[in-house]
Legacy VTK file of the C-alpha trace (Angstrom):
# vtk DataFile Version 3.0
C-alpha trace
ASCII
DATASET POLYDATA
POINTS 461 float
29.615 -22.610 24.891
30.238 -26.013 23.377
31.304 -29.319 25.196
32.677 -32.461 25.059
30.963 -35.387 26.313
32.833 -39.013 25.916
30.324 -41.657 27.142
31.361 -45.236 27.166
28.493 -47.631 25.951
28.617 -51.020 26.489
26.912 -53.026 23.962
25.745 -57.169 24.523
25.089 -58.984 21.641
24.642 -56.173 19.411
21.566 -55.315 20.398
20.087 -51.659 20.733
20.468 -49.559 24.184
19.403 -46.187 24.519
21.499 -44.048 26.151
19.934 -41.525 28.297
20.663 -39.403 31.730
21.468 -42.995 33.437
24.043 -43.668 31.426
28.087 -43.502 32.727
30.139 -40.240 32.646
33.926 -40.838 32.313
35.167 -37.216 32.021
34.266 -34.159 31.658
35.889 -30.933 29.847
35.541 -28.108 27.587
35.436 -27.857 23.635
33.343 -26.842 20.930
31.456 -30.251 20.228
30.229 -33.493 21.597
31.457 -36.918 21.143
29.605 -40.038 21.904
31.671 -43.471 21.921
29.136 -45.749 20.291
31.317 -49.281 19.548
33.223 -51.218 22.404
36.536 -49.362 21.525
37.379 -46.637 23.123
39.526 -44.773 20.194
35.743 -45.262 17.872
33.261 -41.980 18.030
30.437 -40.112 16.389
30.313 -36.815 16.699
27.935 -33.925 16.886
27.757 -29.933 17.380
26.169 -28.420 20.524
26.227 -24.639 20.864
25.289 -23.811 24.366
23.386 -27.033 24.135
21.527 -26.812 21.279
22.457 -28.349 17.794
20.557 -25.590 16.260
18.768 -22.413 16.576
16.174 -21.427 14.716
14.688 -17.802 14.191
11.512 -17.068 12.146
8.771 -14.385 11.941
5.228 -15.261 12.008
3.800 -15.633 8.389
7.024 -16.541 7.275
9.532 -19.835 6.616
13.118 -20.224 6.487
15.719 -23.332 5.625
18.452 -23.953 8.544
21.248 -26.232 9.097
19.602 -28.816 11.864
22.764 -31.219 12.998
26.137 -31.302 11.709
27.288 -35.356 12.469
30.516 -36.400 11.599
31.989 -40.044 11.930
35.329 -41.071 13.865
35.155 -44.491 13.612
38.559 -45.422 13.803
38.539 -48.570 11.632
37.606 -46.589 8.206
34.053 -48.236 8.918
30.948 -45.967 7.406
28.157 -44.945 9.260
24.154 -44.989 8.385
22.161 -42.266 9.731
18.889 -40.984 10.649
17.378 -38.123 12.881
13.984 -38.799 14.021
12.648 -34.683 15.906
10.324 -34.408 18.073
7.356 -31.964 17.053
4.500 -32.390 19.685
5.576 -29.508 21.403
4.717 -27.271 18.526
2.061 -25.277 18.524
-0.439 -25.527 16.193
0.265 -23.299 12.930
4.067 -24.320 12.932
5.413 -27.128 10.679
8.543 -28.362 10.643
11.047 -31.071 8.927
14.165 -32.438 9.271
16.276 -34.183 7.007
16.036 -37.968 7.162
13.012 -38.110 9.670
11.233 -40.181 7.351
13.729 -42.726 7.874
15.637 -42.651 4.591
19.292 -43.003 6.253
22.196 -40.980 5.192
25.779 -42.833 5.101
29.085 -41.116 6.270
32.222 -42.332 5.888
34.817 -42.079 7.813
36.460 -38.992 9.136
34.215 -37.378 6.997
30.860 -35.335 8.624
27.366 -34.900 7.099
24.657 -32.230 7.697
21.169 -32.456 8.027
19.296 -29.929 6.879
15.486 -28.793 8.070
12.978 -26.275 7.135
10.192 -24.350 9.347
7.201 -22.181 8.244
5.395 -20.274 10.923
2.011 -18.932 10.666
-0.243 -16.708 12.542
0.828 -17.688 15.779
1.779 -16.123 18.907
6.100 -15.415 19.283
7.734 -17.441 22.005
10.679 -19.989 22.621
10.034 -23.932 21.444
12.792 -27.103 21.977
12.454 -29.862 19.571
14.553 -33.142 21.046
16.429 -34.695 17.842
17.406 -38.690 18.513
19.883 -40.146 16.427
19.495 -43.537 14.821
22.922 -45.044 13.811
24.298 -48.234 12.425
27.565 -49.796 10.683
28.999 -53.140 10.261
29.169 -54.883 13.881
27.185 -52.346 15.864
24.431 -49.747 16.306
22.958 -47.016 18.688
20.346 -45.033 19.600
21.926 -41.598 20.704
20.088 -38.478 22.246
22.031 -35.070 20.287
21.519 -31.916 21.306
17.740 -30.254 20.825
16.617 -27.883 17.889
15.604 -24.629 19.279
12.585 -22.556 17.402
12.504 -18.695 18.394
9.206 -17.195 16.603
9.536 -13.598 16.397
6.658 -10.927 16.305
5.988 -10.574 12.469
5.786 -7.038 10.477
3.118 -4.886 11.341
1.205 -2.118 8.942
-0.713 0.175 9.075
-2.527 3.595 7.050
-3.337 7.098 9.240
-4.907 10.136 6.963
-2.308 12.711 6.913
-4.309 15.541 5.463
-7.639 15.931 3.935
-11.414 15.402 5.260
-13.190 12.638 5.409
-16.607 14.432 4.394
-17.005 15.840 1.074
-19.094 17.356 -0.906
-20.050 15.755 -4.780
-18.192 17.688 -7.662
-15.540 19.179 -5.622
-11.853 18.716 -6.371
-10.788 17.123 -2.836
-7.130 16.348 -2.050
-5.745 13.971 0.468
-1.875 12.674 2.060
-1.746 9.289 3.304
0.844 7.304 4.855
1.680 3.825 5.276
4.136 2.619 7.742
5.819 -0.788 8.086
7.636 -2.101 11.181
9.553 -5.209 11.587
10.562 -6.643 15.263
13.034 -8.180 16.474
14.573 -9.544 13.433
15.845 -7.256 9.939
13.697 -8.140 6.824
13.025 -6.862 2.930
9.881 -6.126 2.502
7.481 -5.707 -0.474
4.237 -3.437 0.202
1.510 -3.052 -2.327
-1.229 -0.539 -2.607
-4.229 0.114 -5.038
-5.512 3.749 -5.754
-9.030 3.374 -7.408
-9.662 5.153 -10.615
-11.261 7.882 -9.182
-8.032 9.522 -8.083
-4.900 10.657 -9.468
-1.313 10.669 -7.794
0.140 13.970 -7.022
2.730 12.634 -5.264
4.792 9.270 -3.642
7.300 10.136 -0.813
9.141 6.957 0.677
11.118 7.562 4.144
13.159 4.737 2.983
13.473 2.043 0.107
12.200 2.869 -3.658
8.891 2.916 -5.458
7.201 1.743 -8.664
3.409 2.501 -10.083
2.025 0.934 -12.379
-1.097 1.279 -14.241
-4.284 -1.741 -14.679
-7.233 0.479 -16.056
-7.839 3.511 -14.540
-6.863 2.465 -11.020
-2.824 2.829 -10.116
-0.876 0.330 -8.218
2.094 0.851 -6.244
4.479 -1.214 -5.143
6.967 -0.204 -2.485
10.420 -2.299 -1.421
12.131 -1.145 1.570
14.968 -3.207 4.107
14.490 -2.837 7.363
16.793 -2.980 10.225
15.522 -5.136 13.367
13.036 -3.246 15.167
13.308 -0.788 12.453
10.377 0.989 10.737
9.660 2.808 7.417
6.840 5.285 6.188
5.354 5.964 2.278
3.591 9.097 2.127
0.861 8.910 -0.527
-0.736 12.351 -2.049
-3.727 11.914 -4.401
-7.029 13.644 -5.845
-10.065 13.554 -7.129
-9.972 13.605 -11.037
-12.460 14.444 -14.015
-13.948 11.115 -15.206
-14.754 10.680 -18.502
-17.420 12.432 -19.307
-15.695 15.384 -17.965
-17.234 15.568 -14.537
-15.448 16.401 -11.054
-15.414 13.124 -8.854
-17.195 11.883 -7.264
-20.658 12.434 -9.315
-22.808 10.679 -6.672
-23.491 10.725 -3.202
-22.173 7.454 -1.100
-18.687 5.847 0.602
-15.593 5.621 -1.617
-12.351 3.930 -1.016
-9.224 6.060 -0.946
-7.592 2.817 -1.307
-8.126 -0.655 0.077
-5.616 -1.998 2.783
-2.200 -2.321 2.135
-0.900 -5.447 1.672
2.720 -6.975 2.744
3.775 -9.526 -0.103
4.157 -13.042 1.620
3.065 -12.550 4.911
-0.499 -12.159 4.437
-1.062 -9.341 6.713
-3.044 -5.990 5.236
-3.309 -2.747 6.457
-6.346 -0.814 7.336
-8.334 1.257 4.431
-9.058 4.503 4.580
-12.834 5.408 2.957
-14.338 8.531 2.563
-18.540 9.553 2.125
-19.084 11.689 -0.775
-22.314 14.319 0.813
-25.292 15.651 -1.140
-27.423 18.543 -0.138
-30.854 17.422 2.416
-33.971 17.086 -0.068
-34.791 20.760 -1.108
-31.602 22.534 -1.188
-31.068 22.244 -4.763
-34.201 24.512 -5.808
-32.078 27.144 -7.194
-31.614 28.634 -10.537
-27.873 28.877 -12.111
-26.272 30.098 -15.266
-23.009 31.410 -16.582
-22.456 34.024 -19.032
-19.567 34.761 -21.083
-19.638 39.184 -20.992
-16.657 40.026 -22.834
-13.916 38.805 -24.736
-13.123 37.721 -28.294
-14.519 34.076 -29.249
-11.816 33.672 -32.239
-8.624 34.077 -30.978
-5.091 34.219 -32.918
-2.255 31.794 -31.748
0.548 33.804 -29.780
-2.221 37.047 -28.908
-3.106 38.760 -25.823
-6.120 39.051 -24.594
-8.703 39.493 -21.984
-12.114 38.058 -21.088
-15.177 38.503 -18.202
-17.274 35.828 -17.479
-19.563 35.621 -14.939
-21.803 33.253 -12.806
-25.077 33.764 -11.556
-27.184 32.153 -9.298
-31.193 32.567 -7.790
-32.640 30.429 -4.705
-35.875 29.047 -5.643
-36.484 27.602 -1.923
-35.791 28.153 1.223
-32.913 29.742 2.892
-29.997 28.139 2.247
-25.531 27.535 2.119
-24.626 26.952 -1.504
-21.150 26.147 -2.725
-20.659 26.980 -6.795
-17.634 25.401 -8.731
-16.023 26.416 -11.695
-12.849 25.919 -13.679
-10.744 28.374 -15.335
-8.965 26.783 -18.324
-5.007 26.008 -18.443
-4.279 28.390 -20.695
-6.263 31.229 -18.936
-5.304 33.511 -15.576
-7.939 34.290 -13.296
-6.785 37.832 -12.404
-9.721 39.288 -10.305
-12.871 38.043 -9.223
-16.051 40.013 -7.767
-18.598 38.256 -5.792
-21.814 40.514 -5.112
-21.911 38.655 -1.701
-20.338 35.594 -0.279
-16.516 34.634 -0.169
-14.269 33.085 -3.155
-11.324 30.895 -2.731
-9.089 30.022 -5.888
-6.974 26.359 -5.939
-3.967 25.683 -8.702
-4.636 22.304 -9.916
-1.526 19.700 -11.306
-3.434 20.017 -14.935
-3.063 23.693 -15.188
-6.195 24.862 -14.344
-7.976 27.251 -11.643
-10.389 25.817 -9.253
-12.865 28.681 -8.239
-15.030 27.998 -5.186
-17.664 30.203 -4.317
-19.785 30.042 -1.262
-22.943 31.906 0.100
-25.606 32.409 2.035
-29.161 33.160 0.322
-32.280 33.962 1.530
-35.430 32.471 -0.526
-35.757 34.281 -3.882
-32.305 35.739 -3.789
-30.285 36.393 -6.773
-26.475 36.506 -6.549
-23.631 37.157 -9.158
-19.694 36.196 -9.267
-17.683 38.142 -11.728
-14.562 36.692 -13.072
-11.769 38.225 -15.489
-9.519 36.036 -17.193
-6.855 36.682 -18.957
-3.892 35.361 -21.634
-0.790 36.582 -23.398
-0.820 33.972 -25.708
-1.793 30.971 -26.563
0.283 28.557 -28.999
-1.309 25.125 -30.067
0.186 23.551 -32.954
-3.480 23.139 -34.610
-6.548 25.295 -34.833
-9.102 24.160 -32.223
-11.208 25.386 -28.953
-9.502 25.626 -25.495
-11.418 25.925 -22.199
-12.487 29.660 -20.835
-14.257 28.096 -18.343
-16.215 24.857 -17.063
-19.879 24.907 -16.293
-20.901 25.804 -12.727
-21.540 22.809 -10.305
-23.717 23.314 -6.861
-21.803 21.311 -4.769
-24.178 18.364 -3.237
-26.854 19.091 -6.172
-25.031 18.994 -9.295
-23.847 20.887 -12.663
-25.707 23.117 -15.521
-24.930 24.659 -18.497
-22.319 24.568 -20.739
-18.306 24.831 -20.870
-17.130 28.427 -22.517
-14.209 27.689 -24.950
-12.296 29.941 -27.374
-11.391 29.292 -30.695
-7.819 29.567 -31.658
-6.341 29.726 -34.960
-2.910 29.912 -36.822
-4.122 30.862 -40.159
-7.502 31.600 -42.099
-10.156 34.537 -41.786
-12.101 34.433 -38.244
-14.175 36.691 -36.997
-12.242 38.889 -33.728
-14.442 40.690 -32.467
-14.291 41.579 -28.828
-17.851 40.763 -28.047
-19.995 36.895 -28.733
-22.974 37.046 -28.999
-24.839 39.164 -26.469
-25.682 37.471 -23.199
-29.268 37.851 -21.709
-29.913 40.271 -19.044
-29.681 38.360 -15.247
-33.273 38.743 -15.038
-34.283 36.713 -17.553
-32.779 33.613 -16.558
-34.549 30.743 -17.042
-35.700 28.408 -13.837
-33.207 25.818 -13.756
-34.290 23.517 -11.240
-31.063 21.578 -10.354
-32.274 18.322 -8.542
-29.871 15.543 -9.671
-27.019 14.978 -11.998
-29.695 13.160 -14.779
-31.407 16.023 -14.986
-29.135 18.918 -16.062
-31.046 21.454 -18.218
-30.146 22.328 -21.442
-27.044 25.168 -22.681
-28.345 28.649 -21.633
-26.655 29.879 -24.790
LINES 1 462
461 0 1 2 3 4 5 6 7 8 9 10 11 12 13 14 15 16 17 18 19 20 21 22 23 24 25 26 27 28 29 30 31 32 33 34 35 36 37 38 39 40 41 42 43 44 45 46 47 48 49 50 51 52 53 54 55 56 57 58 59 60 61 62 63 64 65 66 67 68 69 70 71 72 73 74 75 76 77 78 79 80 81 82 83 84 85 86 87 88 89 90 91 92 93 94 95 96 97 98 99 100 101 102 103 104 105 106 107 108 109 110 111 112 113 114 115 116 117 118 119 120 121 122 123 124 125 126 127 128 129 130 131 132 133 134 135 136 137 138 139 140 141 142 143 144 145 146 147 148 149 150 151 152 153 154 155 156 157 158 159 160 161 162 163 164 165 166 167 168 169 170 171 172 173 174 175 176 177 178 179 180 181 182 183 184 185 186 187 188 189 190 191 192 193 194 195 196 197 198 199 200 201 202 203 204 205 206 207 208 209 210 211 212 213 214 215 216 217 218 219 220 221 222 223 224 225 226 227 228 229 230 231 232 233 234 235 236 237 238 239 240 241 242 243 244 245 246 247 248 249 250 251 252 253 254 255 256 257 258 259 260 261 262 263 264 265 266 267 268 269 270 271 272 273 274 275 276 277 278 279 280 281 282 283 284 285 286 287 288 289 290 291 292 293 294 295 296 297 298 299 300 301 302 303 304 305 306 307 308 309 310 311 312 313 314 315 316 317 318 319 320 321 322 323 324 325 326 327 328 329 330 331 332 333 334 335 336 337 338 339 340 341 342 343 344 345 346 347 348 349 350 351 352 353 354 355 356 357 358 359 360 361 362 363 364 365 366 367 368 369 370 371 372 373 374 375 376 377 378 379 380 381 382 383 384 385 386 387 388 389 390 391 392 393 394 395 396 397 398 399 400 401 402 403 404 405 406 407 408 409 410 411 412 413 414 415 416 417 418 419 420 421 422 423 424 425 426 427 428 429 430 431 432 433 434 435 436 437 438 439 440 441 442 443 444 445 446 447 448 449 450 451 452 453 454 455 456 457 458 459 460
């Protein structure tokens, strides 16, 4: 509540007195401010606003700042006399990482005249300091022609409240991973803010090894922007006191380049770095992942693909179907291998025979088919995976080659060969036959020896 104090102060000679709990209560009763008589007449005041005994309260997350209204004065001199003031605060109790000012504390006075009122105003930025409760005493210096005081007002109180928090959990996706593999992963990012409501701006980097399937904000609204190859996303969302938010995040590995699955070398990667809240200087946790080649040895093995069947020229808007087929020999010891291929956009994998081993087929956001093929093999082993592709057309607004397939990677070892593509045309004589040129038998595959990704072999034709 507020109340009204009238203290009589006797002043000798002018000179200064500072009134303090000593001082002489006349009456007492309720209202909604405080009055202090500061001249010898008993019809002359100042005023100021208490509200339940404060002039002013203050609340302010860590990391953060905010203006406020510190002491509204007003001046009742009854005899149209003006009145010079200034507030001198004081800060000692503090803690260290808050700063505050007032209005006038550096002594500069500020002159009301009368009947009319004047308010200070004061400013506080918090940093990373613990919350709690702080009171700052505020004494009022005032003068006017015949008189002056010294007056105790009401104190300044500073609540610091908890700050925002963030932080980043994986949602999906491993945190192991093999080289060459298309690898998919769902983050999300959630933002709290205690005790008080706030707007919030939350940025995020995605390095340029990924792409962004997908952005999914609880609350709030999104924008991404591109610097390079690496995205950046920046999220505003309001929160309610004590209120939270979430951004889920889906992204992949892409083809850099040169044309090759990420990531291309063993080692840690960032999915992203922390998450940042704009102005508060508080980042989230990153999330990092550890790209896995294959233990010294593993890569002895001998791989090829083969196009079978299937017509190399092909005309715009016509059917047609195609075998392909990958084969591969282990030239160590017994082993796990893992063989990737891509089927091209404009291509259906319709059936697929592996002559051992199990095969597992992924829709990418480009278009195409991810094949993954994995096996067991015993030292000189030689194992085959038949695909059969197949189109009902294929319109490009240009003659030129489209992908059949990718070259085979060995996940944790590397990639060999070279891409299949078919040539499609809209006008002109082309060859269409049904059969390239005729692949070698199986068995006379050449020894690949696929060590490291500087030192694929040449096309096997």
């Amino acid at each position: 509540m507020k109340a009204l104090f009238s203290v009589i102060i006797t002043f000798a000679l002018a000179s200064l007195i500072l009134i303090g709990s000593s001082g002489t209560f006349v009456s007492f009763e309720a209202s909604r401010e405080v009055r202090v008589q500061v001249v010898p007449h008993e019809r002359e005041y100042i005023g100021f606003d208490c509200e339940d005994n404060y002039s002013a309260v203050v609340e302010v997350g860590v990391n953060s700042g905010t203006d406020f209204d510190a002491l509204t004065i007003r001046n009742y001199l009854n005899e149209l006399k003006d009145v010079w003031v200034w507030l001198n605060p004081d800060y000692s109790e503090l803690p260290s990482g808050v700063e505050m000012t007032v209005e006038s504390e550096d002594g500069v006075e500020r002159m009301i005249a009368s009947g009319e009122e004047y308010t200070f105003a004061g400013h506080v930025d918090v940093g990373n300091v613990e919350p709690g409760e702080y009171t700052i005493p505020v004494t009022i210096y005032a003068r006017w022609i015949g008189g002056d005081a010294v007056i105790a007002s009401c104190p300044i109180k500073l609540i610091i409240r908890g700050g925002p928090t963030i932080k980043k959990e994986l949602i999906s996706g491993d945190l192991e991973v093999p080289t060459h593999t298309y690898e998919q992963w769902t983050f999300r990012i959630t933002v709290t803010s205690p005790d008080i409501a706030r707007n919030l701006t939350v940025r995020d980097v995605i390095p340029g090894e990924f792409d962004i399937d997908s952005i999914v904000p609880s609350e709030g609204t999104f924008t991404v922007t591109q610097t390079g190859a690496a995205h950046h996303i920046t999220w505003e969302v309001e929160l309610e006191a004590n209120g939270s938010a979430s951004l889920d995040v889906t992204i992949h590995t892409k083809l850099n380049p040169a044309g090759k699955q990420e990531f291309t070398s063993c080692g840690e990667y960032p999915l992203n770095e922390g998450a940042e809240i704009v102005g508060y200087d508080i980042r989230s946790n990153g999330i990092n992942v550890t790209a896995k080649c294959g233990n010294e040895g593993d890569c002895k093995l001998c791989v090829a693909s083969y196009w079978i069947s299937g017509p190399a020229f092909l005309k715009v808007n016509r059917a047609a179907s195609y075998h392909t087929m990958i084969v591969v020999k282990n030239r160590g010891s017994e082993k796990d291998v893992t063989i990737t291929q891509y089927v091209g956009k404009y291509f259906t994998l319709e059936n697929y025979v592996p002559s051992k081993g199990t095969v597992s087929m992924t829709n990418l956001p480009d278009g195409k088919t991810l094949v993954t093929w994995s096996l067991h093999l015993s030292p000189g082993e030689l194992a085959t995976l038949n695909l059969y592709e197949h189109t009902d057309g294929i319109d490009v607004p240009s003659n030129r080659n489209v992908l059949l397939v990718s070259r085979p990677c060995v996940v944790g070892c590397g990639c060999v060969g070279c891409s299949k593509y078919v040539y499609v045309y809209r006008c002109g004589c082309h060859s269409s036959g049904d059969t390239p040129p005729i692949a070698r038998d199986v068995n006379e595959i050449d020894d690949l020896a696929v060590e490291s990704e500087s030192d694929m072999e040449a096309c096997e034709g």
